[in-house]
PyMOL Python script that loads the backbone (N, CA, C, O; Angstrom):
from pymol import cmd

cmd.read_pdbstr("""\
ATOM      1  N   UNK A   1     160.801 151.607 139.562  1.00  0.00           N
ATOM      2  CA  UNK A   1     159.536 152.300 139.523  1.00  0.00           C
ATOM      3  C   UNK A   1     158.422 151.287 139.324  1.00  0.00           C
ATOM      4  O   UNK A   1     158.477 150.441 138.433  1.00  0.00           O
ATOM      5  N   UNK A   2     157.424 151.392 140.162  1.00  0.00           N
ATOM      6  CA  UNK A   2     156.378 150.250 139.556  1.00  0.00           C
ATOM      7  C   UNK A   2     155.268 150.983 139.330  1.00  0.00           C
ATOM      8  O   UNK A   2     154.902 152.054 139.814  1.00  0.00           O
ATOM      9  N   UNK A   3     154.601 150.002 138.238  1.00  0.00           N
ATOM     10  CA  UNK A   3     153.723 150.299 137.566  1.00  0.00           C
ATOM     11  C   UNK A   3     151.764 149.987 138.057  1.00  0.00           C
ATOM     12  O   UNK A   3     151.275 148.864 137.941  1.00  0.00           O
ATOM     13  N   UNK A   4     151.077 150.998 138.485  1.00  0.00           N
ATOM     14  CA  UNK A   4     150.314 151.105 139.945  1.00  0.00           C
ATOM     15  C   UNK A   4     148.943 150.945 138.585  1.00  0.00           C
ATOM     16  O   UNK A   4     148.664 152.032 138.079  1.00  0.00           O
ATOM     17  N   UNK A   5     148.133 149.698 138.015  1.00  0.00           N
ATOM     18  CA  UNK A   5     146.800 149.517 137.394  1.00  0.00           C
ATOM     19  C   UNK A   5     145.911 149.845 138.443  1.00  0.00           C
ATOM     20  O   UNK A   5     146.314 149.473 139.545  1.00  0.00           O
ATOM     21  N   UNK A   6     144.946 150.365 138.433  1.00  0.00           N
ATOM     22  CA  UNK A   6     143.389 150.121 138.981  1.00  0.00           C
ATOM     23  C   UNK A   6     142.365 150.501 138.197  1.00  0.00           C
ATOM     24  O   UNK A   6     142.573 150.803 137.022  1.00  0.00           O
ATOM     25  N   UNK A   7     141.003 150.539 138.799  1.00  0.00           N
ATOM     26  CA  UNK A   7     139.667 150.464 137.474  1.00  0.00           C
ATOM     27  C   UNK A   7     139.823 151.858 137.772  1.00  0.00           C
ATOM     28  O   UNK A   7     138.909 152.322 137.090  1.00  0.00           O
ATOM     29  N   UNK A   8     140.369 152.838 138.335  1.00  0.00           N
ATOM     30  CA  UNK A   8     140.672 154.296 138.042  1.00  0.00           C
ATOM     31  C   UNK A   8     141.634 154.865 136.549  1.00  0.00           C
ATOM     32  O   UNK A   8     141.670 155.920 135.915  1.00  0.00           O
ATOM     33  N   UNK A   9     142.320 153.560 136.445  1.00  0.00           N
ATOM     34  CA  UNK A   9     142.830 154.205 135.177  1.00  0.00           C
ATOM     35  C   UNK A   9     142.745 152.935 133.854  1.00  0.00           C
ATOM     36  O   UNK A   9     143.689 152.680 133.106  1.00  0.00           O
ATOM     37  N   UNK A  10     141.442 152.286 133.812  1.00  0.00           N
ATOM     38  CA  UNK A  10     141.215 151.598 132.943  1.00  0.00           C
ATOM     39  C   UNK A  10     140.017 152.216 131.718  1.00  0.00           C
ATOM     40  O   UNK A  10     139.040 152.921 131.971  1.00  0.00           O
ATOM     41  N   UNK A  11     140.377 151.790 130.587  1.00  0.00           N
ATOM     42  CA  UNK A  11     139.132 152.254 129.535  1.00  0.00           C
ATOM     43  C   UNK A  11     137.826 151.945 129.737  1.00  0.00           C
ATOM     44  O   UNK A  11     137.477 151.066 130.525  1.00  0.00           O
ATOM     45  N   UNK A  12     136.962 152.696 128.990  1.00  0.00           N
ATOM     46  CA  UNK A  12     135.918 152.250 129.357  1.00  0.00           C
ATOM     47  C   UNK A  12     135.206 150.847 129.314  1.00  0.00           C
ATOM     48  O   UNK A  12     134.443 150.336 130.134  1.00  0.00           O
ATOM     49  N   UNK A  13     135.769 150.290 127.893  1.00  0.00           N
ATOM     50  CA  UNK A  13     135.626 148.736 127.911  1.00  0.00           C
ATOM     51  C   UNK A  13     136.353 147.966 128.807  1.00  0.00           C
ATOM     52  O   UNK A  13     135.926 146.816 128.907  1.00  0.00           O
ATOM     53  N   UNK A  14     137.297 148.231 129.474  1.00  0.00           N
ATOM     54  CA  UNK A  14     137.962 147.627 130.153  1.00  0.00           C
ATOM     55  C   UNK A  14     137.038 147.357 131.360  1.00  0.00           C
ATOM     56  O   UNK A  14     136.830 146.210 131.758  1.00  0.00           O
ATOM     57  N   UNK A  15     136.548 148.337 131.868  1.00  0.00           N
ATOM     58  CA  UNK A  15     135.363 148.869 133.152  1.00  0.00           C
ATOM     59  C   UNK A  15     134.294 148.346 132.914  1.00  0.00           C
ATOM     60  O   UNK A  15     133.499 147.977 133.778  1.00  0.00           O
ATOM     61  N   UNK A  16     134.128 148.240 131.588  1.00  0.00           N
ATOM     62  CA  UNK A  16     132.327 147.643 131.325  1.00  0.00           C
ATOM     63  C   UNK A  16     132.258 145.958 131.617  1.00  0.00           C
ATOM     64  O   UNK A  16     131.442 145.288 132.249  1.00  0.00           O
ATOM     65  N   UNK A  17     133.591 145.558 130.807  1.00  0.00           N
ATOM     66  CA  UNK A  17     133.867 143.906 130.738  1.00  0.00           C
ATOM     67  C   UNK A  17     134.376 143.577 132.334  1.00  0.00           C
ATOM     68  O   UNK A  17     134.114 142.468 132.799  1.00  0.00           O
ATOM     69  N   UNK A  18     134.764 144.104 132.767  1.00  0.00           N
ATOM     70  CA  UNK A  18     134.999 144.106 134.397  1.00  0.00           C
ATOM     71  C   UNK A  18     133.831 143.864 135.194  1.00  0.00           C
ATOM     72  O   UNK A  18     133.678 142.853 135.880  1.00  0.00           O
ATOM     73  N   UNK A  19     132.887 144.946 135.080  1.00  0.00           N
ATOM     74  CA  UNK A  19     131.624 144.792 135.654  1.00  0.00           C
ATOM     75  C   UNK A  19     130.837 143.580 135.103  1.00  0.00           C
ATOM     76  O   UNK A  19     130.448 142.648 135.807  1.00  0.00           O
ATOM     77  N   UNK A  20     130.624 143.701 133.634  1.00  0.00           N
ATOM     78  CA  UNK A  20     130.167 142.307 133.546  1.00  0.00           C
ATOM     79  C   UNK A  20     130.226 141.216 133.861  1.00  0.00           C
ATOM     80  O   UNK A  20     129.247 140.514 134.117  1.00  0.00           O
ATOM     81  N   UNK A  21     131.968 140.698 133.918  1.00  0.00           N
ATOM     82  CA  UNK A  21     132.370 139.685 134.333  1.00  0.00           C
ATOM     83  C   UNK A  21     132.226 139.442 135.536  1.00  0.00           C
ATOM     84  O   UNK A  21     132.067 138.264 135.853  1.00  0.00           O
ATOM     85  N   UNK A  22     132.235 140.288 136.381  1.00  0.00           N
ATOM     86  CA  UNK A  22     131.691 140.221 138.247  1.00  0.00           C
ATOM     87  C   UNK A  22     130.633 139.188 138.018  1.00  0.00           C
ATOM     88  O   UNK A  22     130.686 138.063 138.515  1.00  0.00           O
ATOM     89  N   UNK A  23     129.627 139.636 137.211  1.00  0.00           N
ATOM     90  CA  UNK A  23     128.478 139.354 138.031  1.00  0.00           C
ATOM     91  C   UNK A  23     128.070 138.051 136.933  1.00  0.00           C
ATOM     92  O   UNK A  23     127.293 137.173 137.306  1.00  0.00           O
ATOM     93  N   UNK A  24     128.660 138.032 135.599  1.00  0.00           N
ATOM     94  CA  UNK A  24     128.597 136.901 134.808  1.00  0.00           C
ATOM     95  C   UNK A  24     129.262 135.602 136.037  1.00  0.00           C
ATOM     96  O   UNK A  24     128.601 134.663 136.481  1.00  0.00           O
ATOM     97  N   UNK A  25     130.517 135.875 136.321  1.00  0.00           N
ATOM     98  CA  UNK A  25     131.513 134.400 137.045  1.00  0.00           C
ATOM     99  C   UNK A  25     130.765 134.879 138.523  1.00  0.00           C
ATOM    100  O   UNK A  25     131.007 134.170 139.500  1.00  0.00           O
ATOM    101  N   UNK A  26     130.046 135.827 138.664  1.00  0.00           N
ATOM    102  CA  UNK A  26     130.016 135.668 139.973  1.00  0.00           C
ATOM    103  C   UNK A  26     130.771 135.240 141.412  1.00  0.00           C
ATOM    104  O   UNK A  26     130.789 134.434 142.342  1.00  0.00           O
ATOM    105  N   UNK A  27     131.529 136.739 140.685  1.00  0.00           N
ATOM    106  CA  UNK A  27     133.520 136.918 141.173  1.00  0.00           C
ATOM    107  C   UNK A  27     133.457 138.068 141.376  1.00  0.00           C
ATOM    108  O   UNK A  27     132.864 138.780 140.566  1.00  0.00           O
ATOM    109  N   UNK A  28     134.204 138.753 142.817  1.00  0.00           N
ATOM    110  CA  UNK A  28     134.723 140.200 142.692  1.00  0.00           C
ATOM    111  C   UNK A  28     135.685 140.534 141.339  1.00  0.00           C
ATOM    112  O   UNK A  28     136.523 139.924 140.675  1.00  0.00           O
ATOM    113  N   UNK A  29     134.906 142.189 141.336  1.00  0.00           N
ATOM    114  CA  UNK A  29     135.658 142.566 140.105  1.00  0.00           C
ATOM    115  C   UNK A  29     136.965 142.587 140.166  1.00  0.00           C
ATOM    116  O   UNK A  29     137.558 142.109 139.199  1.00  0.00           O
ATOM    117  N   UNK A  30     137.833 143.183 141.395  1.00  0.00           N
ATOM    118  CA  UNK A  30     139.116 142.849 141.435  1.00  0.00           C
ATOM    119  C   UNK A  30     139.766 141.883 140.935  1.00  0.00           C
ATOM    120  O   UNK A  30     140.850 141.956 140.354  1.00  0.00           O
ATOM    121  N   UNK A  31     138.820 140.489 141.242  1.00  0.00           N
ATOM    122  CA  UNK A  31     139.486 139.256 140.586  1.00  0.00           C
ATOM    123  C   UNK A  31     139.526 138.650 139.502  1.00  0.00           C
ATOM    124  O   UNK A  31     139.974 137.537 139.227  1.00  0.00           O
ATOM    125  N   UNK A  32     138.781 139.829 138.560  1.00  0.00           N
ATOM    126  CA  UNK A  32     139.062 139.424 137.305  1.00  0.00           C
ATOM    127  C   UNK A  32     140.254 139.893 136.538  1.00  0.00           C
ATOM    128  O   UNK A  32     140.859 140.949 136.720  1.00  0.00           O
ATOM    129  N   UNK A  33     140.504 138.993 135.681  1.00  0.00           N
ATOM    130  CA  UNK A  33     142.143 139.961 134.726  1.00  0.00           C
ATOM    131  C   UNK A  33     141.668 139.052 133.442  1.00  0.00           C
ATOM    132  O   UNK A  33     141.017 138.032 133.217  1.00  0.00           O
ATOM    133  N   UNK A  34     142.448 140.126 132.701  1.00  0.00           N
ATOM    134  CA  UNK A  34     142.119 139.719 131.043  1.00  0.00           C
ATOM    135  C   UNK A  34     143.500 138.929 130.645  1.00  0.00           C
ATOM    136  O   UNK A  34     144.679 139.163 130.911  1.00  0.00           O
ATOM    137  N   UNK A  35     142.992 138.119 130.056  1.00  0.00           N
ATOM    138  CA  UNK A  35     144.181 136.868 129.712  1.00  0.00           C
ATOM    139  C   UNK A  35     143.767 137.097 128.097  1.00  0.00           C
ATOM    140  O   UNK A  35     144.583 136.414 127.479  1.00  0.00           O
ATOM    141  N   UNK A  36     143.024 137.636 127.305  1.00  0.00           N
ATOM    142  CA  UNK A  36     143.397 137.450 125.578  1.00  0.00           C
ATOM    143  C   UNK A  36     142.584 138.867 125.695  1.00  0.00           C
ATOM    144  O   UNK A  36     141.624 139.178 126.399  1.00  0.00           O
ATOM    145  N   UNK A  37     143.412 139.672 124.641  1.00  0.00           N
ATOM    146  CA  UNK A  37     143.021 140.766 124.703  1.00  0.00           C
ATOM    147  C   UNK A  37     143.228 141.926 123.325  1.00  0.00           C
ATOM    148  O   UNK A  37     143.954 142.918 123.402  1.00  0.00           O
ATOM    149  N   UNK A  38     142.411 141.537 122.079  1.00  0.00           N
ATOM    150  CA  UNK A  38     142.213 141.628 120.705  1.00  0.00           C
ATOM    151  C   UNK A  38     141.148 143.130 120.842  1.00  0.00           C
ATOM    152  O   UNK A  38     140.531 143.614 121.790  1.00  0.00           O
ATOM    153  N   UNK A  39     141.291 143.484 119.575  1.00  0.00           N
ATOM    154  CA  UNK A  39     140.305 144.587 119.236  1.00  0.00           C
ATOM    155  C   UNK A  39     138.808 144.489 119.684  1.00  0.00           C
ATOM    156  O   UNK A  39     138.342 145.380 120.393  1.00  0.00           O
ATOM    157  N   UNK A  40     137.964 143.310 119.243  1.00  0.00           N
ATOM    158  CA  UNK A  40     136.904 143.572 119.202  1.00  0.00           C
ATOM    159  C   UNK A  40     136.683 142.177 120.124  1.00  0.00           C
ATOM    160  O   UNK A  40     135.570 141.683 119.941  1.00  0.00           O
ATOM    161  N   UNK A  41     137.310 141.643 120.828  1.00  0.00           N
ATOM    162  CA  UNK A  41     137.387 140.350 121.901  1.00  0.00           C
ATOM    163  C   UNK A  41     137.886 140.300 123.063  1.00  0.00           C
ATOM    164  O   UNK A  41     139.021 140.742 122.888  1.00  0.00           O
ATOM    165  N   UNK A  42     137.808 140.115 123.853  1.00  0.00           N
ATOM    166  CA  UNK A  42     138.673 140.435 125.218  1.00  0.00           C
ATOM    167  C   UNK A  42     138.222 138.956 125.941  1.00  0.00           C
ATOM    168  O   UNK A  42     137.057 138.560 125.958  1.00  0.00           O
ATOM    169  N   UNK A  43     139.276 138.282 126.484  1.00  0.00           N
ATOM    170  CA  UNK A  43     138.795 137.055 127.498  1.00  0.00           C
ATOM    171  C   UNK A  43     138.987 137.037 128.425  1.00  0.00           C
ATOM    172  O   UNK A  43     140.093 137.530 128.642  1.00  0.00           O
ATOM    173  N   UNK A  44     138.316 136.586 129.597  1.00  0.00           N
ATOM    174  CA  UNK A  44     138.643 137.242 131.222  1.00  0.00           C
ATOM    175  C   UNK A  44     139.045 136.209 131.943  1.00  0.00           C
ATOM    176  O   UNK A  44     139.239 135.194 131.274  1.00  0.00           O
ATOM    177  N   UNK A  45     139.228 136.124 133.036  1.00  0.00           N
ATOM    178  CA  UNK A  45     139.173 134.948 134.410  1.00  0.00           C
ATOM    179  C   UNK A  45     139.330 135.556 135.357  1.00  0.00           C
ATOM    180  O   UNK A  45     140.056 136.509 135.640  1.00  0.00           O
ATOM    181  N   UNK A  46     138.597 134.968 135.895  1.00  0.00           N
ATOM    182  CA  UNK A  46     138.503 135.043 137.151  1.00  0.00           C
ATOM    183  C   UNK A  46     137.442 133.842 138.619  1.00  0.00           C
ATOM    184  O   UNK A  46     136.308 133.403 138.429  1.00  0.00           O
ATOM    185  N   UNK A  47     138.242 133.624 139.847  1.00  0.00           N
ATOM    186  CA  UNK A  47     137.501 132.847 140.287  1.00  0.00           C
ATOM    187  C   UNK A  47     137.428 131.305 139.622  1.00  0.00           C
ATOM    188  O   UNK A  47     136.556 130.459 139.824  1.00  0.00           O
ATOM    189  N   UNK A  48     138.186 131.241 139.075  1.00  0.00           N
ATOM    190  CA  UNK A  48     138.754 129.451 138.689  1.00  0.00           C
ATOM    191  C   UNK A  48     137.534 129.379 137.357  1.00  0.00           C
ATOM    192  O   UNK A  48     136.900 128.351 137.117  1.00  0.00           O
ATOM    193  N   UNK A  49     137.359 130.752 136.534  1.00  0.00           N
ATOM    194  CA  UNK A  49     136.397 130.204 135.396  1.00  0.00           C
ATOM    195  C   UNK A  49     136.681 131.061 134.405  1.00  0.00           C
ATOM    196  O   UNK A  49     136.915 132.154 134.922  1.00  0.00           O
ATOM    197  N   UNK A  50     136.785 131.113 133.153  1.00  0.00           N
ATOM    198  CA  UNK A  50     136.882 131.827 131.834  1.00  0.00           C
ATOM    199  C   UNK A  50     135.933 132.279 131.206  1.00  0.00           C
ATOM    200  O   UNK A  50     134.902 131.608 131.175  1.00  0.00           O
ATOM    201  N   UNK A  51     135.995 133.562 130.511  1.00  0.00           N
ATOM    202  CA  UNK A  51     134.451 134.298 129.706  1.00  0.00           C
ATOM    203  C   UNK A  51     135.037 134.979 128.671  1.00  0.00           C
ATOM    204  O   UNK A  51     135.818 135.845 129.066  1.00  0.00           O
ATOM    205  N   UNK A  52     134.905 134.864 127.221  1.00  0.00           N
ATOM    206  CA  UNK A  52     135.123 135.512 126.166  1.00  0.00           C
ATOM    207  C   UNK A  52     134.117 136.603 126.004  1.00  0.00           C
ATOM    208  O   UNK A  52     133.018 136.256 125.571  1.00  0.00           O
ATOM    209  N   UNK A  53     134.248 137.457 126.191  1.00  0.00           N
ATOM    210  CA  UNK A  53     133.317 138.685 125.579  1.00  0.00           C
ATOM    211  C   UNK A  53     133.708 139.457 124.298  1.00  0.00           C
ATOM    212  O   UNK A  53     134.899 139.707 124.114  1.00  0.00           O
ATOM    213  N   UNK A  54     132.599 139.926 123.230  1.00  0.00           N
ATOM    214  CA  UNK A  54     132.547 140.298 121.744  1.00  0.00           C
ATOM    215  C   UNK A  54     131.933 141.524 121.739  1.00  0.00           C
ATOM    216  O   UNK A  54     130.906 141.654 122.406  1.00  0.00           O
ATOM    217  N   UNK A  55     132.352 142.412 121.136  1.00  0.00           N
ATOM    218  CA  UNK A  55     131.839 143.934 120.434  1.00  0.00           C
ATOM    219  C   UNK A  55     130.866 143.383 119.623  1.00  0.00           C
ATOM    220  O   UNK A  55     131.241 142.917 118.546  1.00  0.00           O
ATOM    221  N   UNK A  56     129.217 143.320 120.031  1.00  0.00           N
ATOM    222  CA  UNK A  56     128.687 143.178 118.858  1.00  0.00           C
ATOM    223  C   UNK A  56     127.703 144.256 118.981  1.00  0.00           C
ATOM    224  O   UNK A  56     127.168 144.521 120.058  1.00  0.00           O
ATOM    225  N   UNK A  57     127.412 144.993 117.695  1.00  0.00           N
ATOM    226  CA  UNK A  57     126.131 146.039 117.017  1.00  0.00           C
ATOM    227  C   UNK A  57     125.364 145.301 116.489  1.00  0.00           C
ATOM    228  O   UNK A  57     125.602 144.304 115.808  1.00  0.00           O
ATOM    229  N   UNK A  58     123.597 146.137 117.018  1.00  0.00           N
ATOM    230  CA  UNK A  58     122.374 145.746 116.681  1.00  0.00           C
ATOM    231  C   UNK A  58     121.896 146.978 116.205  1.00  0.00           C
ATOM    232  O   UNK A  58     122.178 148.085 116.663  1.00  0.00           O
ATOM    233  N   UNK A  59     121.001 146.671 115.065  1.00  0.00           N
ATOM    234  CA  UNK A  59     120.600 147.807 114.418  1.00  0.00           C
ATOM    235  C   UNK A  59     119.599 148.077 115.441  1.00  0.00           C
ATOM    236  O   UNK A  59     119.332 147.203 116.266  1.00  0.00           O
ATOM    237  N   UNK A  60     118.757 149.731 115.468  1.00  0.00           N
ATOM    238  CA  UNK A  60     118.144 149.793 116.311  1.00  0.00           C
ATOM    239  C   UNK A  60     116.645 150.333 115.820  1.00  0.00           C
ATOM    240  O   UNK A  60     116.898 151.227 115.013  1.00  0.00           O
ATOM    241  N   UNK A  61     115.321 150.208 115.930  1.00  0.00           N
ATOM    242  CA  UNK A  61     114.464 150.964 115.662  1.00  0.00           C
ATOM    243  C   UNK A  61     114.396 152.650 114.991  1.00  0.00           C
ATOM    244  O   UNK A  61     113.462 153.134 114.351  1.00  0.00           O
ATOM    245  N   UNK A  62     115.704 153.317 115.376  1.00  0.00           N
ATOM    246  CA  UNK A  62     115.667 154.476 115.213  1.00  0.00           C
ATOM    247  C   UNK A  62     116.413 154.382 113.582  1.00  0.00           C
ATOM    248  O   UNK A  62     116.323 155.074 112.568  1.00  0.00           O
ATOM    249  N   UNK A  63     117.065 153.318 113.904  1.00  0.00           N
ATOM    250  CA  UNK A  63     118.147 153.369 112.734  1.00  0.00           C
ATOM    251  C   UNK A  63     119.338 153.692 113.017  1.00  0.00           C
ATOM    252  O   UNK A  63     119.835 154.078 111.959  1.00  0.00           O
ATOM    253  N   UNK A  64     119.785 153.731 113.505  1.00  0.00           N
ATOM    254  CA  UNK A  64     120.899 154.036 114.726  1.00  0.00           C
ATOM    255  C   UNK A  64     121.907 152.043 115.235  1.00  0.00           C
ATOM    256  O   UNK A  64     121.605 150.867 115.032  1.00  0.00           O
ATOM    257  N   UNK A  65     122.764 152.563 115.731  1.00  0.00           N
ATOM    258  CA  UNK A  65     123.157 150.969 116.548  1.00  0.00           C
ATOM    259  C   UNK A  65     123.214 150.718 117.616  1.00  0.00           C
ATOM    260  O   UNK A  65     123.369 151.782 118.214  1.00  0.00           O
ATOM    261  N   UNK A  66     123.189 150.030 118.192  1.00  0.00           N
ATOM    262  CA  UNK A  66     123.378 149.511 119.845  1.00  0.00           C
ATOM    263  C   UNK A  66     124.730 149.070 120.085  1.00  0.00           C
ATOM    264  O   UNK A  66     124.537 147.864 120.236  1.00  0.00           O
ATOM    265  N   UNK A  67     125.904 149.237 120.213  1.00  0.00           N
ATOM    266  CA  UNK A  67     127.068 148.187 120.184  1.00  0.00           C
ATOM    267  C   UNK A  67     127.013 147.983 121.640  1.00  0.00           C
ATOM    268  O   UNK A  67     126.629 148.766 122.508  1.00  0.00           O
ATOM    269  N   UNK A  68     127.610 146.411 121.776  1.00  0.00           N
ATOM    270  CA  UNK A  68     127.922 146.210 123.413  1.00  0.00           C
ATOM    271  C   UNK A  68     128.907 145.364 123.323  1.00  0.00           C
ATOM    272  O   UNK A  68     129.290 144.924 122.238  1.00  0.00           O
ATOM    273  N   UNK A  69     129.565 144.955 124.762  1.00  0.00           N
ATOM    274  CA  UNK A  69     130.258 143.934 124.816  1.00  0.00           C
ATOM    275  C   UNK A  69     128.866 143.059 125.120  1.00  0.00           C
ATOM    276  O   UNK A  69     127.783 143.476 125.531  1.00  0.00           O
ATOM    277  N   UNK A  70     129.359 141.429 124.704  1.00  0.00           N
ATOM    278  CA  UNK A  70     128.130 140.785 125.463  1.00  0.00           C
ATOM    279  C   UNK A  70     129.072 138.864 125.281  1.00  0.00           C
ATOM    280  O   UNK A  70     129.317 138.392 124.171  1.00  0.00           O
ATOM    281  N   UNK A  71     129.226 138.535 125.871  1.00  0.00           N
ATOM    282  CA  UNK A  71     129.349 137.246 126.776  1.00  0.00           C
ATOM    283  C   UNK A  71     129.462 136.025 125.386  1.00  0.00           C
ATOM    284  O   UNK A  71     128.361 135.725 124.924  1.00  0.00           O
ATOM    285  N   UNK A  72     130.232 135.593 124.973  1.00  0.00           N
ATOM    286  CA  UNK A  72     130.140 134.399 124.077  1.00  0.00           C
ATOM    287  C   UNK A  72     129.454 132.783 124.973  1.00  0.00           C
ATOM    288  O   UNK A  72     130.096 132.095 125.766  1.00  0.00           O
ATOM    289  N   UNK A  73     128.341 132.600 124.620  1.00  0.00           N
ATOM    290  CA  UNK A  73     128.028 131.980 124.905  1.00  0.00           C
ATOM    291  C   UNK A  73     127.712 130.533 124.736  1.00  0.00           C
ATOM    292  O   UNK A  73     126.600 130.016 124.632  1.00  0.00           O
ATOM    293  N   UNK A  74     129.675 129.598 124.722  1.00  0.00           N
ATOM    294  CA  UNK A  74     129.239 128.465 123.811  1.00  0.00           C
ATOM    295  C   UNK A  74     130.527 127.657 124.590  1.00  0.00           C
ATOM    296  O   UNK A  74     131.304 127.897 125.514  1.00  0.00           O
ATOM    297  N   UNK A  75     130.232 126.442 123.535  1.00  0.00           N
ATOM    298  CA  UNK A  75     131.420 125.344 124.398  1.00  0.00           C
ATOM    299  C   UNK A  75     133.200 125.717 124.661  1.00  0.00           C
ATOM    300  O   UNK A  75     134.181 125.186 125.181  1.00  0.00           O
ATOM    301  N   UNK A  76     132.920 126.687 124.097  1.00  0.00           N
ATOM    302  CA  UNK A  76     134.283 127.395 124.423  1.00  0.00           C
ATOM    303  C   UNK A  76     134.573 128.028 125.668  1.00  0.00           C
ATOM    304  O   UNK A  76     135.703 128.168 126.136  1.00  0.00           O
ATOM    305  N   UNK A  77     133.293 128.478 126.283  1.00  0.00           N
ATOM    306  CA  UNK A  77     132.946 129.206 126.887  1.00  0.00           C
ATOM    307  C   UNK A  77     132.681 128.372 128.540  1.00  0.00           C
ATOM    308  O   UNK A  77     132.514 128.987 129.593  1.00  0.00           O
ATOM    309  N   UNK A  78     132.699 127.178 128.422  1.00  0.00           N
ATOM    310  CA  UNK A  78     131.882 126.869 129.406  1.00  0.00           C
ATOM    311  C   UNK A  78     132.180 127.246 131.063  1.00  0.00           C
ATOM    312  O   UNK A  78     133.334 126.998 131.411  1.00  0.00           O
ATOM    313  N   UNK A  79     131.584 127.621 131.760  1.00  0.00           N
ATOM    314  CA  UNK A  79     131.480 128.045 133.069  1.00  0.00           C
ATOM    315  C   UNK A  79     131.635 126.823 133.889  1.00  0.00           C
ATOM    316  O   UNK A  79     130.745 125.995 134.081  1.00  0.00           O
ATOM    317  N   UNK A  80     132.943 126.777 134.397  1.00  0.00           N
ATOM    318  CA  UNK A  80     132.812 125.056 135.585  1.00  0.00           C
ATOM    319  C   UNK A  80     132.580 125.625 136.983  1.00  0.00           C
ATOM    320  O   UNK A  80     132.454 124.866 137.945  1.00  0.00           O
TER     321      UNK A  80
END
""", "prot")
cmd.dss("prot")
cmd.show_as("cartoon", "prot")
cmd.util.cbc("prot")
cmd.orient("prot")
């Protein structure tokens, strides 16, 4: 029996960090896949380059939060 993934049956973070990563590596989304994949961290590749993305919350004017995934942006990180 094999086991049939697509962004039809992925979470929503899964879908969000997908889209991001497209257009962060400036890579079809297809070609991204998650290689570390923690609670509040997820790391991607795709297109011969690596991107750590983080769950982080911002407080908001209302008082309320903003949470997002959003892109670690450091020597760990670097884009070749």
């Amino acid at each position: 029996m094999a086991l049939v993934v697509g962004c039809g049956h992925e979470s929503a973070a899964t879908q969000q960090i997908r889209s991001a990563a497209a257009v962060d590596l400036d890579c079809d989304a297809s070609m991204i896949e998650f290689v570390d994949d923690a609670a509040m961290q997820k790391r991607v590749r795709g297109c011969g380059q690596t991107l750590t993305y983080m769950y982080k919350c911002n407080s908001t004017t209302a008082g309320g939060k903003d949470c997002r995934w959003k892109p670690v942006r450091d020597d760990s990180n670097k884009l070749d």
